[in-house]
Rosetta silent file (secondary structure, phi, psi, omega in degrees, C-alpha in Angstrom):
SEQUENCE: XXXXXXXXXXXXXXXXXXXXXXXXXXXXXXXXXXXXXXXXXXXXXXXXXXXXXXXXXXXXXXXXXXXXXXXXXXXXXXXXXXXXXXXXXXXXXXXXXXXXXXXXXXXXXXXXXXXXXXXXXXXXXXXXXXXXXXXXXXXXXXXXXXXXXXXXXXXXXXXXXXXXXXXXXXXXXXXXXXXXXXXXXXXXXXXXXXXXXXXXXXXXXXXXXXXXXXXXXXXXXXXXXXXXXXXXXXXXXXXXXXXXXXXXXXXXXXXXXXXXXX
SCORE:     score description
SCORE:     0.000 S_00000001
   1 L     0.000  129.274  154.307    5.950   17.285   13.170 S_00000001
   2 L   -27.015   96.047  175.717    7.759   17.886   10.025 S_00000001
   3 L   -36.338   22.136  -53.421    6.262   19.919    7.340 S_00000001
   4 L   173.718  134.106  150.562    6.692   18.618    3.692 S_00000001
   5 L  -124.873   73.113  163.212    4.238   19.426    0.304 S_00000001
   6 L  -171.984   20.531  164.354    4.795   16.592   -1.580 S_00000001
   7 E   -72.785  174.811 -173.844    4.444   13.649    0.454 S_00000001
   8 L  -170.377  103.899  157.069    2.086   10.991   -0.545 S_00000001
   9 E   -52.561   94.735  164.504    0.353    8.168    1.795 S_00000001
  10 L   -65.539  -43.665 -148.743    0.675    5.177   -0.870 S_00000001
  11 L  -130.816   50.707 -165.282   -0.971    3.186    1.591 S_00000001
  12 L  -134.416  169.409 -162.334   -3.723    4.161    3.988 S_00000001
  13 L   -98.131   97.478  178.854   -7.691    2.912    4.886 S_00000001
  14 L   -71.935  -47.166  174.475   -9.496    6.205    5.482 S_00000001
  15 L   -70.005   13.573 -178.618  -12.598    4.954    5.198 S_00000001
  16 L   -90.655  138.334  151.947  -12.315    2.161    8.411 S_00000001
  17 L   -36.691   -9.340  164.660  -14.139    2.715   11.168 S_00000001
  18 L   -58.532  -43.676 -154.381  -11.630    3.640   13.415 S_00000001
  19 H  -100.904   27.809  178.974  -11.633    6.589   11.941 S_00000001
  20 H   -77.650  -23.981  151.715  -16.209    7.965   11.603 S_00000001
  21 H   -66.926   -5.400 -177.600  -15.331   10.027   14.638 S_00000001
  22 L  -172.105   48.277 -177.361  -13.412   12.417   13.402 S_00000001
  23 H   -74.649  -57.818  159.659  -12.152   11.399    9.826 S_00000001
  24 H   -97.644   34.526  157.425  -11.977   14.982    8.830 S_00000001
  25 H   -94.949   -7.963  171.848   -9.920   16.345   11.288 S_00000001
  26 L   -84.813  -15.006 -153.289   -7.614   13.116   10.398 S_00000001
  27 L  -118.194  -42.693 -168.585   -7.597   14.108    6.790 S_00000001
  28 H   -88.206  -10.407  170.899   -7.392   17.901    7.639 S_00000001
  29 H   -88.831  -18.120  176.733   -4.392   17.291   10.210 S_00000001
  30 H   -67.454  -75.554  167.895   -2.628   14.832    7.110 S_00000001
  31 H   -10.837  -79.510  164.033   -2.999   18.118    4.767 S_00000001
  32 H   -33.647  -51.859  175.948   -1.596   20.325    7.172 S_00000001
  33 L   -87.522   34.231  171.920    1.401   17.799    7.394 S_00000001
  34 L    54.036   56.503  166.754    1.908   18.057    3.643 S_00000001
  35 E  -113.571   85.947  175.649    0.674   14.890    2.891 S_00000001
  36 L   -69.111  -18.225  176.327   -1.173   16.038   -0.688 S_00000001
  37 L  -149.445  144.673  164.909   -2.452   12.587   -1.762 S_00000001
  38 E  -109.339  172.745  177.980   -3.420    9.250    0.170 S_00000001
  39 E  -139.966  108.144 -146.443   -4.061    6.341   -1.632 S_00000001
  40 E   -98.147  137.296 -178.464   -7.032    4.586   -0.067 S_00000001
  41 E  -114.831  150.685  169.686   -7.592    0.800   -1.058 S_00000001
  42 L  -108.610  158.245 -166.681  -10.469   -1.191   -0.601 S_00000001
  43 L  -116.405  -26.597  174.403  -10.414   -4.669    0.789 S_00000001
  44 L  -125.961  159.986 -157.447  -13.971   -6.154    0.099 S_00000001
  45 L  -113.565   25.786  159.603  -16.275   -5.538   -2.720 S_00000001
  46 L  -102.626  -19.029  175.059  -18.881   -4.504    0.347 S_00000001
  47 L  -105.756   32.973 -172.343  -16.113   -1.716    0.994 S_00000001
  48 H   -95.112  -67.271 -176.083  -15.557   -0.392   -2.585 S_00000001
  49 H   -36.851  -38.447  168.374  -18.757    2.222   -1.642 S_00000001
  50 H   -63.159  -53.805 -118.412  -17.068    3.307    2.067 S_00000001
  51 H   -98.728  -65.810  176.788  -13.678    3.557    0.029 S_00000001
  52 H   -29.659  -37.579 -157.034  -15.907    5.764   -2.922 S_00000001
  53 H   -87.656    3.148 -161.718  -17.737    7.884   -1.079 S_00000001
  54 H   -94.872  -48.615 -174.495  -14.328    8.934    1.439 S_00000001
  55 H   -56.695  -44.620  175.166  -12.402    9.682   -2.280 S_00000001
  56 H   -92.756   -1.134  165.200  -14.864   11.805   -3.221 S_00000001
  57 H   -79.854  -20.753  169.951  -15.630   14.179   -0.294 S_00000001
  58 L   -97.161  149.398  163.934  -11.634   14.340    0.258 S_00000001
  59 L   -90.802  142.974 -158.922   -9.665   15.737   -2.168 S_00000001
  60 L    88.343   -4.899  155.216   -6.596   13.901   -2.951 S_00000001
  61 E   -49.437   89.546 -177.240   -7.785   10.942   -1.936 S_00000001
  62 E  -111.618  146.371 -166.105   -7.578    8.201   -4.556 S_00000001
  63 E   -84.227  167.701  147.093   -8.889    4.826   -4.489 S_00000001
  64 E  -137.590  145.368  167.416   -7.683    1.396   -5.471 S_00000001
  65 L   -95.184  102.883  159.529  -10.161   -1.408   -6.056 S_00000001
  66 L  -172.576 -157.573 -171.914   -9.646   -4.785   -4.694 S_00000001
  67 L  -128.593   99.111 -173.869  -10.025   -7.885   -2.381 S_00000001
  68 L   -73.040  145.638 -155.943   -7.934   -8.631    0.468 S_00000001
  69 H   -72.627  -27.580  177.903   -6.735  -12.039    1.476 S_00000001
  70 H   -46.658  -33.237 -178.785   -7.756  -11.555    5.350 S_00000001
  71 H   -96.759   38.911 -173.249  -11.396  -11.836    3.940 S_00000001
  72 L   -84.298  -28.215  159.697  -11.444  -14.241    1.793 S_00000001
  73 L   -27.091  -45.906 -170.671  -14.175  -15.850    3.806 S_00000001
  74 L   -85.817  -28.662  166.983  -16.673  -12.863    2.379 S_00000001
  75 L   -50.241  109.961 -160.380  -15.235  -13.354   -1.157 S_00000001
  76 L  -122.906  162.003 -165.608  -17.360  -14.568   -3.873 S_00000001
  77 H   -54.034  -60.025 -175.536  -16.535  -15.717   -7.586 S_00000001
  78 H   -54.800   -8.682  166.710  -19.402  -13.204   -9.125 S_00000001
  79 H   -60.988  -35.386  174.963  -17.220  -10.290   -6.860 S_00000001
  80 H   -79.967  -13.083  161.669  -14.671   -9.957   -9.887 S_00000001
  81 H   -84.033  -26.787  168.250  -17.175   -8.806  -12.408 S_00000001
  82 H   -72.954   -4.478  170.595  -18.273   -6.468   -9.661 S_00000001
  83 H   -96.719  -33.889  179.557  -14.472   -5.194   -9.509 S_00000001
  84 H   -57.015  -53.868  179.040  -14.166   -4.931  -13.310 S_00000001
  85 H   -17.409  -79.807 -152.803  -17.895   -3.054  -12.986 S_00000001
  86 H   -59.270  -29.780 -176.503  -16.446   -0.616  -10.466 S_00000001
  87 H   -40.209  -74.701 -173.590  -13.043   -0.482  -12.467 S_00000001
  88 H   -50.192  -23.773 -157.436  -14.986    0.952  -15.374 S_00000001
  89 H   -82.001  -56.385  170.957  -17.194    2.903  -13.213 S_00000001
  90 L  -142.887  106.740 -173.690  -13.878    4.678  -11.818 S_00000001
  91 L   -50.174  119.261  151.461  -10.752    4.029  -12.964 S_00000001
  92 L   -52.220  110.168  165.421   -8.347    3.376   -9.929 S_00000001
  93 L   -45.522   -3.431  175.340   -4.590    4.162   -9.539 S_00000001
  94 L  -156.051  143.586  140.096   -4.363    0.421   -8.490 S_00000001
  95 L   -80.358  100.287  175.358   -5.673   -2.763   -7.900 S_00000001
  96 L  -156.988 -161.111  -19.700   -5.609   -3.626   -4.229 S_00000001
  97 L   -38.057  139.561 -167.984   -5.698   -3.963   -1.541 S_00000001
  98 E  -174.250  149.993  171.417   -4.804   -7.781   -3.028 S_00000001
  99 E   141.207 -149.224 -158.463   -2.058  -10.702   -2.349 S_00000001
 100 L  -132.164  152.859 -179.198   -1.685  -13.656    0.033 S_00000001
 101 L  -142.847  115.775  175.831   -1.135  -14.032    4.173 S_00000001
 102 L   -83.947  -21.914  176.131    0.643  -16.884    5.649 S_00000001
 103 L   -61.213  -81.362 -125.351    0.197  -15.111    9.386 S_00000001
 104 L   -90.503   88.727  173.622   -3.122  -14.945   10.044 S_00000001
 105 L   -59.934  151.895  172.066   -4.320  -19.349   10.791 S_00000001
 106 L   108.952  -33.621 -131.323   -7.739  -20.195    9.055 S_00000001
 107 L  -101.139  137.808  174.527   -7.619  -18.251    6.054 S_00000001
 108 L   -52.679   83.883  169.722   -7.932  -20.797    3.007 S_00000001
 109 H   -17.298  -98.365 -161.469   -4.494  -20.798    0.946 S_00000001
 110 H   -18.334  -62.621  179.325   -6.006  -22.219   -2.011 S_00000001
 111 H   -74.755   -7.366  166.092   -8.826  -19.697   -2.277 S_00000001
 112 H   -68.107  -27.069 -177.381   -6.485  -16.972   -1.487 S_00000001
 113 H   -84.886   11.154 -159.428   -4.703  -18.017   -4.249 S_00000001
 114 H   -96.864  -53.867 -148.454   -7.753  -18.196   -6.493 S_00000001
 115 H   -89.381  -35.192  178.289   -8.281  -14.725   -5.714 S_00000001
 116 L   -90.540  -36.145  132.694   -4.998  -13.029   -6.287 S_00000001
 117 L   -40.287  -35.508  151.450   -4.384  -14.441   -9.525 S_00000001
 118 H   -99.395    6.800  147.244   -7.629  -13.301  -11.135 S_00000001
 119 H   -98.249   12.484  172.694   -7.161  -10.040   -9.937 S_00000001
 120 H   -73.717  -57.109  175.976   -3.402  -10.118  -11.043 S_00000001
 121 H   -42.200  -49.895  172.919   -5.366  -10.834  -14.297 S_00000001
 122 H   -66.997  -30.850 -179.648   -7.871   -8.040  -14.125 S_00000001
 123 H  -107.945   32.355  116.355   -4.834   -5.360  -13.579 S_00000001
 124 H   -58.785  -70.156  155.231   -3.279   -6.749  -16.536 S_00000001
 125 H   -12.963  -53.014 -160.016   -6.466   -6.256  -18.533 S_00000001
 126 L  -131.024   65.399  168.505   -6.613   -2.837  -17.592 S_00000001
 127 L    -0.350   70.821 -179.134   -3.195   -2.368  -17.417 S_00000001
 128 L  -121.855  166.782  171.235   -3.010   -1.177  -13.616 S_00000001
 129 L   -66.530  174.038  177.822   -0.292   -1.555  -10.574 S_00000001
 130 L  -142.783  137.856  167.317   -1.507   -3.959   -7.929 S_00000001
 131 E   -76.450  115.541 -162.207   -1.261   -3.078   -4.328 S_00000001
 132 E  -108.807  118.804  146.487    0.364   -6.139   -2.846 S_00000001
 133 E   -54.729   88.756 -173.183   -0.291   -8.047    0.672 S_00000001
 134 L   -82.207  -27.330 -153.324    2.409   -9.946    1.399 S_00000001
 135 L   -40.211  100.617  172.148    2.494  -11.410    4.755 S_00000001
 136 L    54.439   50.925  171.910    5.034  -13.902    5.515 S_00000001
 137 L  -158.878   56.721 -172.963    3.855  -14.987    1.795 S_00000001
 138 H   -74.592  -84.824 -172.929    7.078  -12.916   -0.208 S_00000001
 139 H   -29.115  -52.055  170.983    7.596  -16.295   -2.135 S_00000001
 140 H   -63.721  -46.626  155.799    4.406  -17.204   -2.958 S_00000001
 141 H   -39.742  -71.314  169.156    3.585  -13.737   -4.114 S_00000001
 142 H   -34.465  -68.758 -168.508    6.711  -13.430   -6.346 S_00000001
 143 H   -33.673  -59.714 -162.589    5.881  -17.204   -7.635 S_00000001
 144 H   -62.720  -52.563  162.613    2.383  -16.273   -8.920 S_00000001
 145 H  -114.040   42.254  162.165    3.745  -13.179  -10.574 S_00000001
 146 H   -97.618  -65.218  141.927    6.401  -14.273  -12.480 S_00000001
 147 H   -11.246  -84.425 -169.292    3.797  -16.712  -13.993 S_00000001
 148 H   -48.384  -55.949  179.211    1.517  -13.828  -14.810 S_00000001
 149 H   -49.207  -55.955 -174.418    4.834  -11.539  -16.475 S_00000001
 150 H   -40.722  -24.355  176.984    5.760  -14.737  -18.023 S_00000001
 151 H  -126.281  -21.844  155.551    2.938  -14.341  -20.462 S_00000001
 152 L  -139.014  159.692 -173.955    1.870  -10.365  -20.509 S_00000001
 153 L   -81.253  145.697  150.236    3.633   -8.301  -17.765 S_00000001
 154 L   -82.288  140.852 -166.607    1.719   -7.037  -15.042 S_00000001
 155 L  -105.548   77.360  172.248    2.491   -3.451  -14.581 S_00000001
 156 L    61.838 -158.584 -161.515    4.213   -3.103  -11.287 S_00000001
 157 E   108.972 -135.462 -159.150    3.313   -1.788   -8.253 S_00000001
 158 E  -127.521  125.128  164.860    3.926   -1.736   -4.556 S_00000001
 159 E   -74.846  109.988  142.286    4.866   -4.563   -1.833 S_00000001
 160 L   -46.890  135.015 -179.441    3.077   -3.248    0.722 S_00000001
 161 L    61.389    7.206 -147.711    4.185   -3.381    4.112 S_00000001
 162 L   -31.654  153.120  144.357    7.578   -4.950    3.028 S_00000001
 163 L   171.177   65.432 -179.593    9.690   -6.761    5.555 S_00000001
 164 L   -95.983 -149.481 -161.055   10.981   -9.826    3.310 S_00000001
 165 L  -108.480 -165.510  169.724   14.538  -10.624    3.022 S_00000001
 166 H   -63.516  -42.453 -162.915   17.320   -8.342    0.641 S_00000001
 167 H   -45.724  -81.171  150.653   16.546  -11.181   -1.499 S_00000001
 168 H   -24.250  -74.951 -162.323   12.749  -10.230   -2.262 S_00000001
 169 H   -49.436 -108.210 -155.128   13.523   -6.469   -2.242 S_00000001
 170 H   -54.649   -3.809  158.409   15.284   -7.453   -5.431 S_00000001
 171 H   -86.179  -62.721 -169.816   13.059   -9.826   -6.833 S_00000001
 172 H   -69.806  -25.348 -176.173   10.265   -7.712   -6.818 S_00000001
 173 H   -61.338  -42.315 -155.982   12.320   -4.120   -7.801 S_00000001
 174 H   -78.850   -7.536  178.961   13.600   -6.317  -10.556 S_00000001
 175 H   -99.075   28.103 -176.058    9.805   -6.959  -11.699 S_00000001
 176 L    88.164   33.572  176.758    8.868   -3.289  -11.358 S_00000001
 177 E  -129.626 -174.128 -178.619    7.559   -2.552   -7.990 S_00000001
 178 E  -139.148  172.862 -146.004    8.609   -0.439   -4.972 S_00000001
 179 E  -124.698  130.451 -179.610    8.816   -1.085   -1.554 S_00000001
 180 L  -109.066  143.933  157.237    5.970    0.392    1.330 S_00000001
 181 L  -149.460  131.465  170.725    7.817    1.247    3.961 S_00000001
 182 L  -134.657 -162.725 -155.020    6.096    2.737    7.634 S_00000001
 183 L   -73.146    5.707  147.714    6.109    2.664   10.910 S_00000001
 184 L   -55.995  -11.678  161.070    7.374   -0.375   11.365 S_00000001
 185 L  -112.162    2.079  165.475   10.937   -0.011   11.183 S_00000001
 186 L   -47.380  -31.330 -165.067   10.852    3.429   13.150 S_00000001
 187 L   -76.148  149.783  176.254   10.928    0.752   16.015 S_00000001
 188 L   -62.160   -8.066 -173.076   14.217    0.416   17.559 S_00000001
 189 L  -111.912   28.385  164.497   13.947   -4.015   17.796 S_00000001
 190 L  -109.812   52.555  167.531   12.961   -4.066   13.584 S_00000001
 191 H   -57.249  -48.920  179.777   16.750   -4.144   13.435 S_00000001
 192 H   -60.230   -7.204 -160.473   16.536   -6.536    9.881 S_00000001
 193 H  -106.556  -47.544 -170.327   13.783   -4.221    8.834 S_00000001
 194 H   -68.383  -45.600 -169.177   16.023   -0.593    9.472 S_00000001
 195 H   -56.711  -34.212 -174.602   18.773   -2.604    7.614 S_00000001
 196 H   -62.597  -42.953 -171.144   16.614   -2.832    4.718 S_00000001
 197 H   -66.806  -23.532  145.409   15.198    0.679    4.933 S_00000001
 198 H   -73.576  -26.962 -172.234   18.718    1.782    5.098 S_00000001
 199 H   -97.943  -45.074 -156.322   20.636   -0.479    2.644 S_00000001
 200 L   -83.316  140.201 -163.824   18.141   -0.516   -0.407 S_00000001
 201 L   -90.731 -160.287 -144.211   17.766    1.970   -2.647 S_00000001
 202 H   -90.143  -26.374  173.474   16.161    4.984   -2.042 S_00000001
 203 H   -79.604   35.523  179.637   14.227    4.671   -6.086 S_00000001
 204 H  -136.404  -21.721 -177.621   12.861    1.486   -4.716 S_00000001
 205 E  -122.154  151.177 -171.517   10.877    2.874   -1.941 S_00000001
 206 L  -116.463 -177.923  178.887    7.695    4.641   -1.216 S_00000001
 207 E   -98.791  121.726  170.139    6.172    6.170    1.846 S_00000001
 208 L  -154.852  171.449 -163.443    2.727    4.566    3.692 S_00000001
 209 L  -136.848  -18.698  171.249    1.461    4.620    7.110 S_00000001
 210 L    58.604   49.516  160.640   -1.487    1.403    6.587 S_00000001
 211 L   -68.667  120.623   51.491   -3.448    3.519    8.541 S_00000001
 212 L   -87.080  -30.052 -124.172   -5.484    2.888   11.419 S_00000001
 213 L  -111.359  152.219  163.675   -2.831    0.225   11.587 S_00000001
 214 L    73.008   32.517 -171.030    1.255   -0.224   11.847 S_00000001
 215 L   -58.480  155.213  173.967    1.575    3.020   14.067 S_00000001
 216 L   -66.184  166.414  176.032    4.932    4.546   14.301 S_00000001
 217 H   -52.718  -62.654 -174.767    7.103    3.947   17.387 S_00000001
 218 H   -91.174   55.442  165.190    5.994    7.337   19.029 S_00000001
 219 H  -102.804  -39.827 -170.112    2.720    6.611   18.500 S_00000001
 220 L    86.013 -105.668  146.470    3.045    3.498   20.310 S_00000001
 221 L   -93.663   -4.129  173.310    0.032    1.217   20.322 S_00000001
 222 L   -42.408  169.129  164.333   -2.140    4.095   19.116 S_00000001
 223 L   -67.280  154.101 -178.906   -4.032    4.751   16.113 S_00000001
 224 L  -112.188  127.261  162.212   -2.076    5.485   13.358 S_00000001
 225 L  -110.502  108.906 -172.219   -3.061    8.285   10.766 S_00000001
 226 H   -37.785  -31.023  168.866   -1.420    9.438    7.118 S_00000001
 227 H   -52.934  -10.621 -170.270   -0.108   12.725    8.566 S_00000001
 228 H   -83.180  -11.443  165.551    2.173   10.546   10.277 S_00000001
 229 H   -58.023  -12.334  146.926    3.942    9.977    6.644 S_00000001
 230 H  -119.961   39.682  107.655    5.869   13.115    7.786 S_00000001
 231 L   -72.327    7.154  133.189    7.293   11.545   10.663 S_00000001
 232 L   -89.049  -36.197  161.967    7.930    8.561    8.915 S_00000001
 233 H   -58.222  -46.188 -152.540    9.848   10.383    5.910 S_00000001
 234 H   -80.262  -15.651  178.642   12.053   12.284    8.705 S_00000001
 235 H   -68.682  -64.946  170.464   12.613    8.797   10.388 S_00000001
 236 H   -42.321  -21.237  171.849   14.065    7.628    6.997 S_00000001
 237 H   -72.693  -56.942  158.214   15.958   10.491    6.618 S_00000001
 238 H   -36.142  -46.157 -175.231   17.647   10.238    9.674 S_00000001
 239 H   -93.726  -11.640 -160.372   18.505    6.489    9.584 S_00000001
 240 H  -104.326  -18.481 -178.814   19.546    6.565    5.972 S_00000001
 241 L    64.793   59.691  118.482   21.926   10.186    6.817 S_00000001
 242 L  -143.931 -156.383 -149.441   20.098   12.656    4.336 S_00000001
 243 L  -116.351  144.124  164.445   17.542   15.226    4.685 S_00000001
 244 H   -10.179  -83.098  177.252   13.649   15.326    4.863 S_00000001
 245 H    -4.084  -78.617 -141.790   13.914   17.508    1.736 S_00000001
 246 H   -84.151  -13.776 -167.497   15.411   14.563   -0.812 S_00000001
 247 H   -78.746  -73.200  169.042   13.576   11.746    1.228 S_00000001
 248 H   -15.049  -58.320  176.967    9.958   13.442    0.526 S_00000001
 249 H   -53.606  -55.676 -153.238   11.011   14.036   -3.041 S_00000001
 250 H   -98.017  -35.232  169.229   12.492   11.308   -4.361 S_00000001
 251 H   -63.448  -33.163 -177.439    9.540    8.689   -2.280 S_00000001
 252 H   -92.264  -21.264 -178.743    6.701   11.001   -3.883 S_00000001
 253 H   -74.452  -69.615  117.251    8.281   10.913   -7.037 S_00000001
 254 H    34.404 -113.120  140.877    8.301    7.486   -6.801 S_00000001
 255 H    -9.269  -81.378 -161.065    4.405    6.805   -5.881 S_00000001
 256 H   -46.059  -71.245 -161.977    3.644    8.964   -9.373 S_00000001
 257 H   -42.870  -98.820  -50.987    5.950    6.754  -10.935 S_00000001
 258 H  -158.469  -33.509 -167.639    4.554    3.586   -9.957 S_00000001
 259 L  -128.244   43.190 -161.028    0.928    4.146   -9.501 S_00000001
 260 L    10.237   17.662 -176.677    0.975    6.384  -12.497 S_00000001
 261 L   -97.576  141.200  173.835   -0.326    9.589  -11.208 S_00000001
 262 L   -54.364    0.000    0.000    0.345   12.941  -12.506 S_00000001
């Protein structure tokens, strides 16, 4: 595996259970693959404490605080004064995990939409990036925050997981976010996904591995792990025809940029 000190895992869940057997030999093999910071999000405001307690025994870990639309079942109204709470308690490089999912049957639109619009509110308030869930919900995302810009901006962040159309990619770049891109277009059949990852540009995108989840091609169906963010840089490097070196650079630069850290 490819070597790099200055990657950065925008996007991965350290604290899930997949990984209480061995979490620091997953965190001490990411290190070793020059992956200096992950950026761990929480998805429930029963998982803000798992998400705390992994950022502070690793170093370089940093959290984001929020509520993800798969769970919107467990989501309660009185949960957003418990995200401002924790906000205050430790400021986050983001709010997220957060956003909307059109995949996944059952999950209540309406209240998804409930939910991602007051926190779109809350990282306005505290003037943070938002980690965004998108799933086969680009439009609906977009919709909501164009609203929100329309009357104070929200201050960027990250599509997560992209794999909208060119169209998107430049809706949201033009409202200040970047583009997650993993192992999903390492596979050879994400041809519309490699086009993107190839055509768009390279100051638009960041590096994430949505780890346990979204494994790389030669992982296969496997677990997935943030060291793999330097085998996902060298895949981008490769399909895009320049080197490890400027992809690593200019994607970690990128991440600071976006999620404001120094």
């Amino acid at each position: 595996m490819p070597r790099m000190s200055t990657l950065i895992d925008s996007h991965c869940h350290l604290d899930a259970g997949e990984f209480d057997p061995d979490r620091a030999a997953v965190y001490a093999r990411a290190k070793a693959a020059g992956v200096a910071i992950q950026v761990v999000p929480a998805v429930t405001r029963a998982n803000f404490a798992a998400v705390e307690a992994t950022c502070r025994r690793y170093p370089g870990c940093l959290p984001a605080w929020g509520m993800h639309p798969l769970y919107i079942h467990t989501h309660q109204a009185d949960h957003l004064d418990d995200l401002r709470r924790q906000i205050e308690a430790w400021r986050p490089v983001a709010i997220g995990e957060i956003g909307l999912d059109l995949f996944v049957p059952g999950l209540d639109f309406a209240t998804q939409e409930i939910f991602y619009v007051e926190q779109l509110k809350i990282a306005r308030e505290y003037d943070l990036p938002v980690l965004l869930h998108c799933r086969r919900a680009n439009d609906q995302i977009l919709k909501q925050l164009r609203r929100i810009v329309g009357k104070t901006a929200v201050k960027g962040g990250i599509a997560h997981a992209f794999s909208g159309s060119r169209q998107q990619a430049e809706a949201f770049i033009k409202l200040g976010f970047k583009l997650g891109f993993g192992g999903a277009f390492t596979w050879d059949r994400a041809t519309r996904l490699r086009a993107l990852a190839f055509e768009l540009p390279l100051d638009a995108i960041v590096l994430e591995t949505d780890s346990p989840d979204i494994p790389p091609a030669w992982i296969g169906k496997g677990r997935n792990e943030p060291g793999e963010v330097a085998g996902i840089a060298a895949a981008l490097a490769e399909l895009r025809g320049t080197t490890l070196e400027e992809v690593a650079r200019r994607t970690t630069a990128n991440a600071r940029e976006v999620l404001g850290i120094p």
